[in-house]
Structure formats: structure tokens, C-alpha cells
DSSP file (Angstrom, degrees, kcal/mol; ACC not computed):
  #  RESIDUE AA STRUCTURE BP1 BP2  ACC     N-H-->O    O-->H-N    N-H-->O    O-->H-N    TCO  KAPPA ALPHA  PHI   PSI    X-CA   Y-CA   Z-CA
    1    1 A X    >>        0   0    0      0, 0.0     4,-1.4     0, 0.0     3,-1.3   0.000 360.0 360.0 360.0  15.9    0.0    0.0    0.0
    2    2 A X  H 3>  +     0   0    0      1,-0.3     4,-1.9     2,-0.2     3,-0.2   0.952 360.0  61.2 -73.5 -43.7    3.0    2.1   -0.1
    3    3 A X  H 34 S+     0   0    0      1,-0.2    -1,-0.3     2,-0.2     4,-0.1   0.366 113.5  40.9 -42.8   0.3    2.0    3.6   -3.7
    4    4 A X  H <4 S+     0   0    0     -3,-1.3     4,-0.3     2,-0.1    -1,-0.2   0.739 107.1  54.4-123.2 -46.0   -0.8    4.8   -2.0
    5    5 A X  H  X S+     0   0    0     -4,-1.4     4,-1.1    -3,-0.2    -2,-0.2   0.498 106.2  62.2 -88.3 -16.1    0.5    6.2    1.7
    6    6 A X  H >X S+     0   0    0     -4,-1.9     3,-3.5     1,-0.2     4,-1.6   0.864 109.5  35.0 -74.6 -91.4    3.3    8.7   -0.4
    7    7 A X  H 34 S+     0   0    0      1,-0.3    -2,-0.2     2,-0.2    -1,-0.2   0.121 111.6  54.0 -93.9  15.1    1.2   10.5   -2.0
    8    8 A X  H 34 S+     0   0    0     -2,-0.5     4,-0.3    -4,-0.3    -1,-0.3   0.445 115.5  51.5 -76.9 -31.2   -1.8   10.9    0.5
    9    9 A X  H <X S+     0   0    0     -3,-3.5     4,-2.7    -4,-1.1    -2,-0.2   0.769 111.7  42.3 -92.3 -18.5    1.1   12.2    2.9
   10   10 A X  H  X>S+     0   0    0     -4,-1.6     4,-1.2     2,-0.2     5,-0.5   0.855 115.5  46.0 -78.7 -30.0    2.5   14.5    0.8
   11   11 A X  H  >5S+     0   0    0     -5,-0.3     4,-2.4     2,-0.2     5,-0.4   0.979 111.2  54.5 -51.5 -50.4   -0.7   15.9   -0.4
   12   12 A X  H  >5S+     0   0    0     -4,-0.3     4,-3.3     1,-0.2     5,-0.5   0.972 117.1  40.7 -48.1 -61.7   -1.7   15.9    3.3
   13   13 A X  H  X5S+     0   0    0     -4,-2.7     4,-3.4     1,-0.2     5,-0.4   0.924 113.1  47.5 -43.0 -62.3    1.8   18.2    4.0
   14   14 A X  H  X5S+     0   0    0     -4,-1.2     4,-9.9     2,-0.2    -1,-0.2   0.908 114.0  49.1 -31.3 -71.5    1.8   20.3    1.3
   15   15 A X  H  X<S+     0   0    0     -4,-2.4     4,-1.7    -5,-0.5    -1,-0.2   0.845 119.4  45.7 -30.2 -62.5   -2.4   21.2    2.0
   16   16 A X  H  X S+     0   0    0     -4,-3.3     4,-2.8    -5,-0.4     5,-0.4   0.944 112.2  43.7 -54.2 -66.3   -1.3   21.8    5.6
   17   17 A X  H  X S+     0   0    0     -4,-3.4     4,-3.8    -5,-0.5     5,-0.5   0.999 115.1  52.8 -47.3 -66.6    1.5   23.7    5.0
   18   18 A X  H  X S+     0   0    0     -4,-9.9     4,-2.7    -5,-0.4    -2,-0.2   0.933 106.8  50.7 -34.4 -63.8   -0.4   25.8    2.3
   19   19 A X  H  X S+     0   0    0     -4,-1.7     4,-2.1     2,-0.2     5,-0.2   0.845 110.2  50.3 -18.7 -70.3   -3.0   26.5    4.4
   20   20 A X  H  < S+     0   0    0     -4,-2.8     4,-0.5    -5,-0.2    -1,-0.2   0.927 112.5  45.1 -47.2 -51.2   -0.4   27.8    7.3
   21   21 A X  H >X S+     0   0    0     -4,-3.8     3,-1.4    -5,-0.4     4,-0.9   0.955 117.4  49.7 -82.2 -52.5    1.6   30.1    5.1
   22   22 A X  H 3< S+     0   0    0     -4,-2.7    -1,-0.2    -5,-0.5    -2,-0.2   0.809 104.6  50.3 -37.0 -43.4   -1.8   31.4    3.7
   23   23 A X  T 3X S+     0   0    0     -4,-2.1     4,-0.8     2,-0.2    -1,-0.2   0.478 118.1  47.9 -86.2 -10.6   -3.8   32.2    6.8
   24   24 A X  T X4 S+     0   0    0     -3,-1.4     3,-2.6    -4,-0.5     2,-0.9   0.823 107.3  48.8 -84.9 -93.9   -0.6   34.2    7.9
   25   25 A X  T 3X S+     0   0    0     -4,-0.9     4,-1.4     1,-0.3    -2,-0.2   0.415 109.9  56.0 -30.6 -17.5   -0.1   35.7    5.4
   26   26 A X  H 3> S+     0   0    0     -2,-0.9     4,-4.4    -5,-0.3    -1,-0.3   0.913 113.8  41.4 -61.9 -63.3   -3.9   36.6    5.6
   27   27 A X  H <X S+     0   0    0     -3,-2.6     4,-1.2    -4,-0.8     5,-0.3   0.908 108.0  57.5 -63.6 -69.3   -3.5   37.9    8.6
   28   28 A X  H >>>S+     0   0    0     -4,-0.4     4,-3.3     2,-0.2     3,-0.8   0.800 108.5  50.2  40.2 -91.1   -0.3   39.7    7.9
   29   29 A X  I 3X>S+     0   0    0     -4,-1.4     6,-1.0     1,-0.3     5,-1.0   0.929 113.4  38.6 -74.1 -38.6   -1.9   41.7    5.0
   30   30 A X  I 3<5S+     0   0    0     -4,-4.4    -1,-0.3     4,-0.2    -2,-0.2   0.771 122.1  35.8 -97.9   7.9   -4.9   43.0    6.5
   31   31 A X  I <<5S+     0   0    0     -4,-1.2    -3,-0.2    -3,-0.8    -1,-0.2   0.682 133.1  23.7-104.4 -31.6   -3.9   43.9    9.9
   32   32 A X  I  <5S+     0   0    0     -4,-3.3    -3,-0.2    -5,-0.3    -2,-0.1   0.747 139.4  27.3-102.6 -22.0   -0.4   45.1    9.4
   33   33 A X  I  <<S-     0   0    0     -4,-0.9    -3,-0.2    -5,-0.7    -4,-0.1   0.497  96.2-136.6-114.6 -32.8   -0.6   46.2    5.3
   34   34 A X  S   <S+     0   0    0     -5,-1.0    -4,-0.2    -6,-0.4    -5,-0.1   0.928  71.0 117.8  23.0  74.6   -4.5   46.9    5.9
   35   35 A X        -     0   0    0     -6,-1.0    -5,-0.2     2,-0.0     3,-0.1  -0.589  59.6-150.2-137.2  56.1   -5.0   44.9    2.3
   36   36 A X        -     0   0    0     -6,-0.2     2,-0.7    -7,-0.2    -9,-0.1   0.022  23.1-110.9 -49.3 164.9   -7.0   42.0    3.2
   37   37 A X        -     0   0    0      1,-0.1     4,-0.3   -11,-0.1    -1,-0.1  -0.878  30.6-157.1 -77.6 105.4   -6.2   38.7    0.6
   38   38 A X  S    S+     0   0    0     -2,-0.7    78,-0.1    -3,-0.1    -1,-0.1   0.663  87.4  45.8 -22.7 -38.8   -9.8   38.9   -1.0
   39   39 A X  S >> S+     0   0    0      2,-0.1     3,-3.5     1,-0.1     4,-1.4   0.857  93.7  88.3-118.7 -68.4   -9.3   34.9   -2.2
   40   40 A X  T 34 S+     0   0    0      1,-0.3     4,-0.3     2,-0.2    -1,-0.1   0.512  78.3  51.3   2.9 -51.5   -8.1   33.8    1.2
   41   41 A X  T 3> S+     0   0    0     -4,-0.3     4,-0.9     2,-0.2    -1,-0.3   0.735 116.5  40.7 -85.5 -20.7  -10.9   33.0    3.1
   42   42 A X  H <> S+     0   0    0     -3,-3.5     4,-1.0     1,-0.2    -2,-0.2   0.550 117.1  47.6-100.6 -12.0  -12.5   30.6    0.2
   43   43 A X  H  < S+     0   0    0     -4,-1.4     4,-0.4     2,-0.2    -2,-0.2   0.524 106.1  58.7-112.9   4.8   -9.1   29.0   -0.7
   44   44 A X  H  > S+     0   0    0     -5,-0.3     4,-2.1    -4,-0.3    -2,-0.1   0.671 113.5  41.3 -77.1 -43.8   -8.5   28.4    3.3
   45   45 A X  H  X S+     0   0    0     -4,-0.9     4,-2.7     2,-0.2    -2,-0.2   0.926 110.4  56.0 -78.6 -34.0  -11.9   26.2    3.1
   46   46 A X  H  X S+     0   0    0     -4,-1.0     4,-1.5     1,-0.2    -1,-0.1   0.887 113.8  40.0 -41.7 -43.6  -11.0   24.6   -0.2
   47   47 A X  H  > S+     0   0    0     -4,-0.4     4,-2.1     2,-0.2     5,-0.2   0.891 116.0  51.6 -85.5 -35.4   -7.7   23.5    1.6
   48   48 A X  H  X S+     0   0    0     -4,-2.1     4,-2.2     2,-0.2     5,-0.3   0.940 109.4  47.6 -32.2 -56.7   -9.7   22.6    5.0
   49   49 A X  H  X S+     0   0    0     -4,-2.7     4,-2.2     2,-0.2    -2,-0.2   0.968 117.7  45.7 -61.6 -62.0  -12.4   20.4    3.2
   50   50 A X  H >X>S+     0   0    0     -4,-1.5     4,-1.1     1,-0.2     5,-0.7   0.940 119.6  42.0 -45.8 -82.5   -8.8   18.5    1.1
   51   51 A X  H 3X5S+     0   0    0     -4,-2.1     4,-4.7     1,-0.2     5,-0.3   0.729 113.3  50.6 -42.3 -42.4   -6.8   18.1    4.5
   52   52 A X  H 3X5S+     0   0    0     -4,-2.2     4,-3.8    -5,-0.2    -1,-0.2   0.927 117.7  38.4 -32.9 -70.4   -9.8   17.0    6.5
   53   53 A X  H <X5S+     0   0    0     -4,-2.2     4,-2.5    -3,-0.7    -1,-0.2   0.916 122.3  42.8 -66.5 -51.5  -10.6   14.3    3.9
   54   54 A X  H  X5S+     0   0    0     -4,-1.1     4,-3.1     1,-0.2    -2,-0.2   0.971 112.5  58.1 -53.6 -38.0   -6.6   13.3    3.2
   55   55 A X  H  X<S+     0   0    0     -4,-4.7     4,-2.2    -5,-0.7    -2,-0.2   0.861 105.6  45.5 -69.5 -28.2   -6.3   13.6    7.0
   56   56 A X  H  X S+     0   0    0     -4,-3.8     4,-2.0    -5,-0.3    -1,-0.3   0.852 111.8  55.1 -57.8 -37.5   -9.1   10.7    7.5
   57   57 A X  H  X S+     0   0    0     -4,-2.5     4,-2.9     2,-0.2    -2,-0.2   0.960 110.1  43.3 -55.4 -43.5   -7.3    8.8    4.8
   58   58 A X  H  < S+     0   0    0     -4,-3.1     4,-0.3     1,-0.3    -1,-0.2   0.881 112.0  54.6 -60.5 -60.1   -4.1    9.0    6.8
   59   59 A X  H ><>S+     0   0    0     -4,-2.2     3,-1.8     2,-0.2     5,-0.8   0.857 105.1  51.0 -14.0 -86.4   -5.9    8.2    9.9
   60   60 A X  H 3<5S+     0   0    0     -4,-2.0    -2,-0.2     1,-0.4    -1,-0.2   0.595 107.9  54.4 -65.3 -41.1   -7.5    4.9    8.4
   61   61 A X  T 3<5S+     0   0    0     -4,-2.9    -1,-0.4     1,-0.2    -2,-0.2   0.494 110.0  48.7 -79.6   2.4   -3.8    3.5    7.1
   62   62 A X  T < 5S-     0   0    0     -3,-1.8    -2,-0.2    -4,-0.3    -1,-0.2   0.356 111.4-120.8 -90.4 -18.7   -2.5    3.9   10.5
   63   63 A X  T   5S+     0   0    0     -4,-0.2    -3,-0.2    -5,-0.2    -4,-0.1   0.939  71.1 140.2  86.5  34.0   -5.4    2.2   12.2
   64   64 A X      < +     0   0    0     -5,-0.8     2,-0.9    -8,-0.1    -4,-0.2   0.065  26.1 124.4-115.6  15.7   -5.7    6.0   14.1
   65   65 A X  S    S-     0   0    0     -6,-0.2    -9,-0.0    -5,-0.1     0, 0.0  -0.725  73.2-101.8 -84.7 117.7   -9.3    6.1   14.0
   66   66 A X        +     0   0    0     -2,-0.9     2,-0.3     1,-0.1    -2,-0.1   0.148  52.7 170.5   3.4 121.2  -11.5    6.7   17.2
   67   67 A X        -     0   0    0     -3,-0.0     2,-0.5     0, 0.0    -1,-0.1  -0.949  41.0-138.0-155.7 147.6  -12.9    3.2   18.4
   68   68 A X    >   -     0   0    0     -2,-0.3     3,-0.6     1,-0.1     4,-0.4  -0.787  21.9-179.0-106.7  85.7  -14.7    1.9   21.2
   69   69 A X  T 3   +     0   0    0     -2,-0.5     4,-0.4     1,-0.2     5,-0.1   0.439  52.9 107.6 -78.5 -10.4  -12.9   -1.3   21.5
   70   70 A X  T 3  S+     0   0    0      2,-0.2     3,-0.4     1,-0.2     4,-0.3   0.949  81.2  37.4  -7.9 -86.5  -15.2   -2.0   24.4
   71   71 A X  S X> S+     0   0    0     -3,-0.6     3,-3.4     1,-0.2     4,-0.7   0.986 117.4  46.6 -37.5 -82.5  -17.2   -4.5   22.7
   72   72 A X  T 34 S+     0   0    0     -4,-0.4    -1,-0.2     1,-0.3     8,-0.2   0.497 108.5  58.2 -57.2   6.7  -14.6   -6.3   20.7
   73   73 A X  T 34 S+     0   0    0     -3,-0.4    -1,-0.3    -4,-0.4    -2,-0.2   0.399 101.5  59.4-120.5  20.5  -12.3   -6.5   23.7
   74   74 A X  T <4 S+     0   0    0     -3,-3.4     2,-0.4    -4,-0.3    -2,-0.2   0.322  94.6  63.7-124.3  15.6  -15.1   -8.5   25.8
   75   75 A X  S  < S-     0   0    0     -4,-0.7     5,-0.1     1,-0.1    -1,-0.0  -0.979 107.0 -85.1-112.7 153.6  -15.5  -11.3   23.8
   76   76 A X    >>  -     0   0    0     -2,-0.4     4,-2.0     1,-0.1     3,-0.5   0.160  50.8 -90.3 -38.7 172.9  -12.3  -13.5   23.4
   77   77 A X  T 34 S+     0   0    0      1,-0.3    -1,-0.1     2,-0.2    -2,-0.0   0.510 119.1  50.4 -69.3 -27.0   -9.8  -12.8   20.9
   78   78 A X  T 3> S+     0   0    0      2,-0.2     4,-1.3     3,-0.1    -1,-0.3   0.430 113.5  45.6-103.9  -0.6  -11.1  -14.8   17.8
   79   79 A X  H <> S+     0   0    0     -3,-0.5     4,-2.0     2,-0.2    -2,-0.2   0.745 111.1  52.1-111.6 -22.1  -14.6  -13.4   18.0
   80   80 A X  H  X S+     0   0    0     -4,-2.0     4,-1.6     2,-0.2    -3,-0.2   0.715 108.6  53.0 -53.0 -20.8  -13.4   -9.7   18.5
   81   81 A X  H  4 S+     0   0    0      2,-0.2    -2,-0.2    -5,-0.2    -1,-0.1   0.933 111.6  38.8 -83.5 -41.6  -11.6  -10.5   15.7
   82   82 A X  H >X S+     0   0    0     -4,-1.3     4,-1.4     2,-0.2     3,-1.3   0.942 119.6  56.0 -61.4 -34.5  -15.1  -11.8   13.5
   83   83 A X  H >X>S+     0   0    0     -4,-2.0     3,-0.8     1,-0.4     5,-0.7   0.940 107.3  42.9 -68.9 -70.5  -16.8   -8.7   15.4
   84   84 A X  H 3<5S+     0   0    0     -4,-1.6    -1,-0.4     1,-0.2    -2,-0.2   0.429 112.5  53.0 -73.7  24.6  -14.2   -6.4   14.1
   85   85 A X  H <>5S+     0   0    0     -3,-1.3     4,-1.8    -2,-0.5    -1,-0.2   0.715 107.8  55.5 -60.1 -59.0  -14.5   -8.1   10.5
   86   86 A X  H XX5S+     0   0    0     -4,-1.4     3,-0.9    -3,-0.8     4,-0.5   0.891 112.9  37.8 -30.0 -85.2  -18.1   -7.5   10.8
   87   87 A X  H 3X5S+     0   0    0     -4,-0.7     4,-2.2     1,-0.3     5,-0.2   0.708 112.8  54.1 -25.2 -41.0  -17.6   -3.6   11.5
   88   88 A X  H 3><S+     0   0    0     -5,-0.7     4,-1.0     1,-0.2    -1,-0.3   0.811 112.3  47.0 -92.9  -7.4  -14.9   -3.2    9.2
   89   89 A X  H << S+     0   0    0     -4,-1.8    -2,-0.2    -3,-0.9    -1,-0.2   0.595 112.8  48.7 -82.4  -3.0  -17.4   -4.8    6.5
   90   90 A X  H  X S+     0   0    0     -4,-0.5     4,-1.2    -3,-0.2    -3,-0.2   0.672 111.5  51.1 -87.3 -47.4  -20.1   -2.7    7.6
   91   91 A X  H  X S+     0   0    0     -4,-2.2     4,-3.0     1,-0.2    -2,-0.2   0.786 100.8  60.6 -62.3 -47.7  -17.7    0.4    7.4
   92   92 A X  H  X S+     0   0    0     -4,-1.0     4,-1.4    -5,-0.2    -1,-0.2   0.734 107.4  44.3 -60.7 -35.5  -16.8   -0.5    4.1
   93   93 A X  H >> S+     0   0    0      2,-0.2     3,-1.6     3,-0.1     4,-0.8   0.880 113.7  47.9 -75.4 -90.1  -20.9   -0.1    2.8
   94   94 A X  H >X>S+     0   0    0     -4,-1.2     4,-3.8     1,-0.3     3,-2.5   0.743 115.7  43.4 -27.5 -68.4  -21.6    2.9    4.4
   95   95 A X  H 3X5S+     0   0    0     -4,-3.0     4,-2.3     1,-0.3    -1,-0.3   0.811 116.9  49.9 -54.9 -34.0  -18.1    4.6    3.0
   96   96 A X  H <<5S+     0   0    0     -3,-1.6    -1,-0.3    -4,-1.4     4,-0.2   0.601 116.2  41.4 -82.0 -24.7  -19.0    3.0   -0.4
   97   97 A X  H <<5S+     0   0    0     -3,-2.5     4,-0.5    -4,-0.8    -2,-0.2   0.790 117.0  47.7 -67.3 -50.2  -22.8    4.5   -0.3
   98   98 A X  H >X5S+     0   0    0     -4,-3.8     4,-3.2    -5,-0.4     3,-0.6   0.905 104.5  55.2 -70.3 -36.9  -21.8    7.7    0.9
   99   99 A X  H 3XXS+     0   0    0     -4,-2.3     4,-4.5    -5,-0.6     5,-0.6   0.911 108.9  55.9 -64.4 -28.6  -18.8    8.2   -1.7
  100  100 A X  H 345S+     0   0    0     -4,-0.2    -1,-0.2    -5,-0.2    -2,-0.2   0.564 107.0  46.9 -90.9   3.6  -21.8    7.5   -4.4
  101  101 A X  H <>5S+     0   0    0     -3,-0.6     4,-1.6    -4,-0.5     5,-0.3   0.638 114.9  49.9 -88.7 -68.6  -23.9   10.5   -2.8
  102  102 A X  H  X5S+     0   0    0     -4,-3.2     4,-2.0     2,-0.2     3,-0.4   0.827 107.2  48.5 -43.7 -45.9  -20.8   12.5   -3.0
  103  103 A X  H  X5S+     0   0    0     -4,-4.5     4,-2.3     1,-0.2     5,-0.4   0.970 114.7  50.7 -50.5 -56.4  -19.8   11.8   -6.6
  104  104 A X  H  4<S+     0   0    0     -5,-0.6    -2,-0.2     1,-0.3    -1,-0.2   0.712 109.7  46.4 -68.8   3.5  -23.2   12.7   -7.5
  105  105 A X  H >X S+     0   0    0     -4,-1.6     4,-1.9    -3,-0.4     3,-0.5   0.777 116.4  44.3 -93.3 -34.0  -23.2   15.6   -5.7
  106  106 A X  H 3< S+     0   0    0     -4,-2.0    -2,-0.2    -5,-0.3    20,-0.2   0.853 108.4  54.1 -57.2 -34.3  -20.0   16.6   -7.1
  107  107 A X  T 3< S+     0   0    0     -4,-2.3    -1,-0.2     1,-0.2    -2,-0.1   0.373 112.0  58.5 -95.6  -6.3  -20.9   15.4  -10.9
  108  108 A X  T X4 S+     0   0    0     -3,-0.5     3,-0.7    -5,-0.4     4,-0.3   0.864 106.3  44.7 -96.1 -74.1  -24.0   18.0  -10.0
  109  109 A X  T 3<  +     0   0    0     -4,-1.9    13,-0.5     1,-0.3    12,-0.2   0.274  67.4 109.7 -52.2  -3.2  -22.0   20.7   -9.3
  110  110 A X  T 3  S+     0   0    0      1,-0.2    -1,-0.3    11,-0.2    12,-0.1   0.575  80.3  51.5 -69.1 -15.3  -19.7   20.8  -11.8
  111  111 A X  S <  S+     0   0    0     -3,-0.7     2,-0.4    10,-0.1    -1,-0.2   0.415  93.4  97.3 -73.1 -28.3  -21.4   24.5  -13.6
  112  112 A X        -     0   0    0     -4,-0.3     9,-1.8     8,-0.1     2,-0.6  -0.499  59.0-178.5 -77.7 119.3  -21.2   26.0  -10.1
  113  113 A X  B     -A  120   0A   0     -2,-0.4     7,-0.2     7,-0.2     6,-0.1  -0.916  28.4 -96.4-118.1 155.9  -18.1   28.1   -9.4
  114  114 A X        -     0   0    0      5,-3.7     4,-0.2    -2,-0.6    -1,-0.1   0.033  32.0-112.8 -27.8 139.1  -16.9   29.9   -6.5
  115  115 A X  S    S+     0   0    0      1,-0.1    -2,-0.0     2,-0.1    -1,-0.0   0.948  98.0   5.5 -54.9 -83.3  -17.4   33.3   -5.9
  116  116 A X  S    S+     0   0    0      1,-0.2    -1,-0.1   -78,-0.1   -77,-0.1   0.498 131.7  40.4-113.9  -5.3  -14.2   34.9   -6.0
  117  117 A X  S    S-     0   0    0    -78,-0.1    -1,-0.2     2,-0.1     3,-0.1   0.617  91.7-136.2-108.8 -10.5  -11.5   32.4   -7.2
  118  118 A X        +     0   0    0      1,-0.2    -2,-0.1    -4,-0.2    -3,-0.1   0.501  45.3 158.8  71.0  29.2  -13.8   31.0   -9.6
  119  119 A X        -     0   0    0      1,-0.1    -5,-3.7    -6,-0.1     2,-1.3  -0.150  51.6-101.0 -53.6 118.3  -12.8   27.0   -8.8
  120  120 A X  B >   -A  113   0A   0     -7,-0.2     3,-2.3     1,-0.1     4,-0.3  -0.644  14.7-134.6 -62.5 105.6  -15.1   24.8   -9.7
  121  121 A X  T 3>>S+     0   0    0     -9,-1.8     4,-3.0    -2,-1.3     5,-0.5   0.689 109.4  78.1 -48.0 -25.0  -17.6   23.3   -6.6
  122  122 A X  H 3>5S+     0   0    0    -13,-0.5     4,-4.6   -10,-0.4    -1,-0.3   0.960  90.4  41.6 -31.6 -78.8  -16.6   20.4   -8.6
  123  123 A X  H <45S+     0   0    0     -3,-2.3    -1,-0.2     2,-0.2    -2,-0.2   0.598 119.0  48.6 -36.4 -33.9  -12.8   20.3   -6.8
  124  124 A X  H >45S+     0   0    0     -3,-0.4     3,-1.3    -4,-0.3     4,-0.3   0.916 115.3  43.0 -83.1 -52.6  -14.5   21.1   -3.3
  125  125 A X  H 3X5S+     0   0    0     -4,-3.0     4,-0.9     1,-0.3    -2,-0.2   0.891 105.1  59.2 -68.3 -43.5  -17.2   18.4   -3.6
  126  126 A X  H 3X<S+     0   0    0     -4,-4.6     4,-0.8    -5,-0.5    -1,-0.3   0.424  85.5  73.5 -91.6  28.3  -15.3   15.7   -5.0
  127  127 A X  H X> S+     0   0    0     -3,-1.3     4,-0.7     2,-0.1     3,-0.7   0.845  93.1  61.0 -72.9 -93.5  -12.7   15.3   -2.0
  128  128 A X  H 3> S+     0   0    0      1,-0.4     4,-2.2    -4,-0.3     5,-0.3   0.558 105.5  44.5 -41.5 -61.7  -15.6   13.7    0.2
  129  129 A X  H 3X>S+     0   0    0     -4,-0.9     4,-3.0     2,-0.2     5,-0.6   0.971 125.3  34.5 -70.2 -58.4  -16.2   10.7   -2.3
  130  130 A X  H <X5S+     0   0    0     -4,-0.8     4,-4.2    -3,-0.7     5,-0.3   0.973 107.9  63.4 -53.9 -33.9  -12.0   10.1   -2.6
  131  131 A X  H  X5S+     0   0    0     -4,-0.7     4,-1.0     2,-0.2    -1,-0.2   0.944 112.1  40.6 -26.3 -82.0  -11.9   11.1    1.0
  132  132 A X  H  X5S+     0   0    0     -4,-2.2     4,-1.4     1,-0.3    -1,-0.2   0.553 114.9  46.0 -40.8 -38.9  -14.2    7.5    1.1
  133  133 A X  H  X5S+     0   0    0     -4,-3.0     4,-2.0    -5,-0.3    -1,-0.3   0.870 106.0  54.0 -83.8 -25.6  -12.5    5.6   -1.1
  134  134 A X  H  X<S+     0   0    0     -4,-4.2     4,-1.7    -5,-0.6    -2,-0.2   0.874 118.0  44.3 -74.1 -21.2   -9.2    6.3    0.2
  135  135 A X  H >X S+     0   0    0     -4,-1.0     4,-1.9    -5,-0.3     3,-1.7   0.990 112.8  49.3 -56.9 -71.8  -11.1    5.1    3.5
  136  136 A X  H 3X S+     0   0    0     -4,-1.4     4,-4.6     1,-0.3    -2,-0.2   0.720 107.3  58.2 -23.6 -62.7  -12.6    2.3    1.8
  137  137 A X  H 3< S+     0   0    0     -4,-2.0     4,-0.4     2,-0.2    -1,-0.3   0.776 113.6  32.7 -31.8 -66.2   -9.2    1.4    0.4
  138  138 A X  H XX S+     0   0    0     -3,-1.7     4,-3.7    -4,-1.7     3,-0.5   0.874 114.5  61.9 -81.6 -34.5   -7.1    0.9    3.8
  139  139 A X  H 3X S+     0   0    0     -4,-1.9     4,-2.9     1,-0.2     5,-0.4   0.976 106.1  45.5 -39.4 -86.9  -10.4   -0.4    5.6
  140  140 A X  H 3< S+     0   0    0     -4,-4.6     4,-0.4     2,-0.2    -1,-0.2   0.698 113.6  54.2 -35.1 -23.3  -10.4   -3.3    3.0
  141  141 A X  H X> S+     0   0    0     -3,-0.5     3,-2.0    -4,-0.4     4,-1.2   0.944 110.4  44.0 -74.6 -68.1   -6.3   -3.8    3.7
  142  142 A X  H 3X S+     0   0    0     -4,-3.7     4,-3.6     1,-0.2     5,-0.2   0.885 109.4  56.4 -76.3  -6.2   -6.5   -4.2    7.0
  143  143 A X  H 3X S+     0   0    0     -4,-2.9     4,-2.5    -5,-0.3     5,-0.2   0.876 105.9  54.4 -64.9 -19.3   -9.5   -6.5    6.9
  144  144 A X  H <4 S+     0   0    0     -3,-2.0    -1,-0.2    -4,-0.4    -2,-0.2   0.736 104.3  48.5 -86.1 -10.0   -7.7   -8.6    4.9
  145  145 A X  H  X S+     0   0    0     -4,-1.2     4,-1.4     2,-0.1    -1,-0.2   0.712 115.0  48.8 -99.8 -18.9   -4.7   -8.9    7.4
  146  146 A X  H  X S+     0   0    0     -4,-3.6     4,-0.9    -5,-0.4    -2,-0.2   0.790 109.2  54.6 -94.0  -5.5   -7.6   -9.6   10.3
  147  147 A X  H  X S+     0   0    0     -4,-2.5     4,-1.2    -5,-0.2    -2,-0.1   0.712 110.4  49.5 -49.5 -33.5   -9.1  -12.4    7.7
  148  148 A X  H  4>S+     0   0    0     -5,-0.2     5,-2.0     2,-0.2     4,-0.3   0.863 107.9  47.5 -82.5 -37.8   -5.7  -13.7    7.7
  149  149 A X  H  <5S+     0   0    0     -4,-1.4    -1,-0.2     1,-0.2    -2,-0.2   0.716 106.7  58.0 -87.5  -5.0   -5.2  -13.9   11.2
  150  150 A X  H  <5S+     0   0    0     -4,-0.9    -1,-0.2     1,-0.1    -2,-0.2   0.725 114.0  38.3 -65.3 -35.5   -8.5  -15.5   11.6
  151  151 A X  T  <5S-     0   0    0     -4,-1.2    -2,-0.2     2,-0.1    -3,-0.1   0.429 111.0-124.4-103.0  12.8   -7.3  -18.4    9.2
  152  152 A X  T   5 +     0   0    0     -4,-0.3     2,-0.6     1,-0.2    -3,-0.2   0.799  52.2 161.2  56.8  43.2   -3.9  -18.1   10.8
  153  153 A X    > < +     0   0    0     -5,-2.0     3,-0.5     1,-0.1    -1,-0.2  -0.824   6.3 168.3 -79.1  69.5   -2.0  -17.5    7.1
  154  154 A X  T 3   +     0   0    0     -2,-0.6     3,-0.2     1,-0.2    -1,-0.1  -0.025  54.4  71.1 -88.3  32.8    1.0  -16.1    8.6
  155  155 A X  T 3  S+     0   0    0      2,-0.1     2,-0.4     1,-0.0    -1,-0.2   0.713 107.7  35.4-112.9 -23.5    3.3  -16.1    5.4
  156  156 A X    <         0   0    0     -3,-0.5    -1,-0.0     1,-0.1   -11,-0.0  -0.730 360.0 360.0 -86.4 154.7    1.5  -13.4    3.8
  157  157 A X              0   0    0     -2,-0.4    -1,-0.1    -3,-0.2    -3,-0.1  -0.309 360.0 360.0-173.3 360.0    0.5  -11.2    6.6
């Protein structure tokens, strides 16, 4: 999955980084220059909505999401492991429904620009459905490595 984890963490930096030097720079110009950035405040959510969505991705290949491990940790060790098969196949529908509201909302949008940078709603919209696959993506990896340890294939894994 390494072809995948490069360039979801450099996107993620870069976004982040943009974002930083921008909202200074923001700040910067209209309090000290008193010349607010016009474009600033819409290309600051444009980069929010991207990091948000990379930053879930990022999340999801680390195993970093927020969990209640409750459950899965009071049943024994091989049936938390089918529960959390069960969940992450569960997760895996929802993200896969929800990315196909989002494309279409994006593929909807695609006429609509922005007020002042004139970006297509297009660009904004469709992070939320990659946002979802990219979920989708690592969600399926690491089911496949608790599939493995459920049939105890520990030369691939």
C-alpha cells in the first residue's frame, strides 16, 4: 500500500503547510498592510475540506481512528476479531454509499463556481467521495490482514 501512503502524505503536507503560510499571510496583510487577501478565506476552506478528507485517509492506514474497542475487547480474541471483520465490513458499505452521494453531488456541481477564485464546486465536492474511497481502500487492507489472522496465514500477513 506504499504507492498509496506517499502521495496521500505529501498531499496531506503540502495542504497543511499551504494553508499555514496562507492564513498568515492573511493575517499579515490585513492587519499590518491593511489589504485583506480577497481569495483567502475561500481557498483556506478549499484546503480545510482536502486536509480533513486526506487527514481521514491517513488516519484509516494507520489504524488511528477513534474506536470503542469495548465490545470487541469482551469477547475472546477470535470473536473480537469476526466482530471487528463485521464492522470493518459494515464500514466498508456505508463509506462505499456515501462516496456515491458524494460523486453525485459533485458530478452535480460541476457548472457551479466559486465566488471569487472562480474554482469549480466540482474540486471542493469531490474530495468527500476520494476522502471515502481512500477510507474504503485501507479499511479493506487491514480486513484482509484480520481475515488472515483468523485463518492463521501467517506467510502473507
Amino acid at each position: 500500500m506504499k504507492f498509496l501512503e506517499r502521495p496521500v502524505n505529501w498531499l496531506l503536507a503540502i495542504s497543511l503547510a499551504a494553508l499555514v503560510v496562507l492564513s498568515n499571510w492573511a493575517v499579515f496583510q490585513r492587519y499590518v498592510l491593511s489589504q485583506p487577501l480577497h481569495f483567502a478565506e475561500e481557498m483556506s476552506v478549499f484546503l480545510f475540506i482536502w486536509i480533513v478528507m486526506l487527514g481521514a485517509i491517513a488516519a484509516e492506514k494507520d489504524d488511528r481512528h477513534l474506536t470503542i474497542s469495548v465490545l470487541t475487547d469482551a469477547f475472546p480474541a477470535k470473536l473480537g476479531k469476526v466482530l471487528d471483520l463485521i464492522l470493518s465490513l459494515l464500514s466498508i458499505v456505508v463509506l462505499l454509499y456515501a462516496a456515491k452521494i458524494g460523486l453525485d453531488l459533485a458530478l452535480a456541481s460541476q457548472t457551479r463556481v466559486t465566488q471569487i477564485l472562480r474554482i469549480p464546486y466540482f474540486w471542493i465536492y469531490i474530495a468527500f467521495p476520494i476522502g471515502c474511497a481512500g477510507i474504503c481502500i485501507f479499511t479493506a487492507h487491514r480486513l484482509i490482514g484480520v481475515l488472515r489472522s483468523l485463518t492463521g496465514d501467517k506467510a502473507n500477513g
